[in-house]
C-alpha positions as CSV (number, residue, x, y, z in Angstrom):
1,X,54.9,-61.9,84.3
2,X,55.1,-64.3,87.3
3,X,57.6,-64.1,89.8
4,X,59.3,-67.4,91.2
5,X,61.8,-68.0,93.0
6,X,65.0,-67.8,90.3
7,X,63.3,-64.6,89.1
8,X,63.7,-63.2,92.5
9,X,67.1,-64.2,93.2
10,X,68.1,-63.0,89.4
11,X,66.7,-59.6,90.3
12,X,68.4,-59.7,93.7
13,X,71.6,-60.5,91.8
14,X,71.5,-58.1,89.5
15,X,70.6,-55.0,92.2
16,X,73.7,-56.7,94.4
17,X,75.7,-56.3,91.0
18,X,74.8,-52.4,90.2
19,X,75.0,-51.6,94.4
20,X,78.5,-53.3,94.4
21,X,80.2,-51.6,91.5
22,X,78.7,-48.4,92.6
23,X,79.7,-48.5,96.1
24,X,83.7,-49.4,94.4
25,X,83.4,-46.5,91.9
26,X,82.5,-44.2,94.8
27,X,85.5,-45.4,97.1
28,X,87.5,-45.4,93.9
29,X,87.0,-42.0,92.4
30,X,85.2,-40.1,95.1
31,X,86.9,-40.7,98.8
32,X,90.5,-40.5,98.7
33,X,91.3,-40.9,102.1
34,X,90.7,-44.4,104.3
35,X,87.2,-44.2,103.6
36,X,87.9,-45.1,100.2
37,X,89.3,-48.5,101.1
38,X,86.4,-49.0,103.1
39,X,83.5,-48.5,100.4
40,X,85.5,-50.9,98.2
41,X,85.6,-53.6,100.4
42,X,82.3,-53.5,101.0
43,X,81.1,-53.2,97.1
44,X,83.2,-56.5,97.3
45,X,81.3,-58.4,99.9
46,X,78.6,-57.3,97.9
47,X,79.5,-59.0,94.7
48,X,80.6,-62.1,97.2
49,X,76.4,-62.1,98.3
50,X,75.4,-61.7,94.5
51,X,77.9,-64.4,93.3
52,X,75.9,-66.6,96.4
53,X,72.8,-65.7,95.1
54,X,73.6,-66.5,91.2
55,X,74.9,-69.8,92.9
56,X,71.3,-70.6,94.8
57,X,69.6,-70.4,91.6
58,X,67.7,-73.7,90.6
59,X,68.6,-74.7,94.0
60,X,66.1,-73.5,96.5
């Protein structure tokens, strides 16, 4: 199986994808104080990189 470039940012997308929703079920169900908000925001900025990355595919 060769690796080229869209394989790598698929991969990358994907990882982003399963980071971000983790890091939002753990400010969602695990901290209920402000770091809560915090974890979730960043699990967003994560899907915003992953969304980027599905977007650079084909491109590069």
């Amino acid at each position: 199986m060769a690796m080229n470039k869209n394989t790598v940012l698929a991969w990358a997308t994907y990882i982003m994808m399963f980071i971000g929703l983790s890091l939002i079920a753990l400010g969602a169900f695990r901290y209920n104080e402000v770091a809560g908000w915090g974890f979730a925001s960043v699990g967003i900025g994560f899907f915003a990189n992953a969304w980027v990355f599905n977007a650079l595919k084909g491109r590069v």
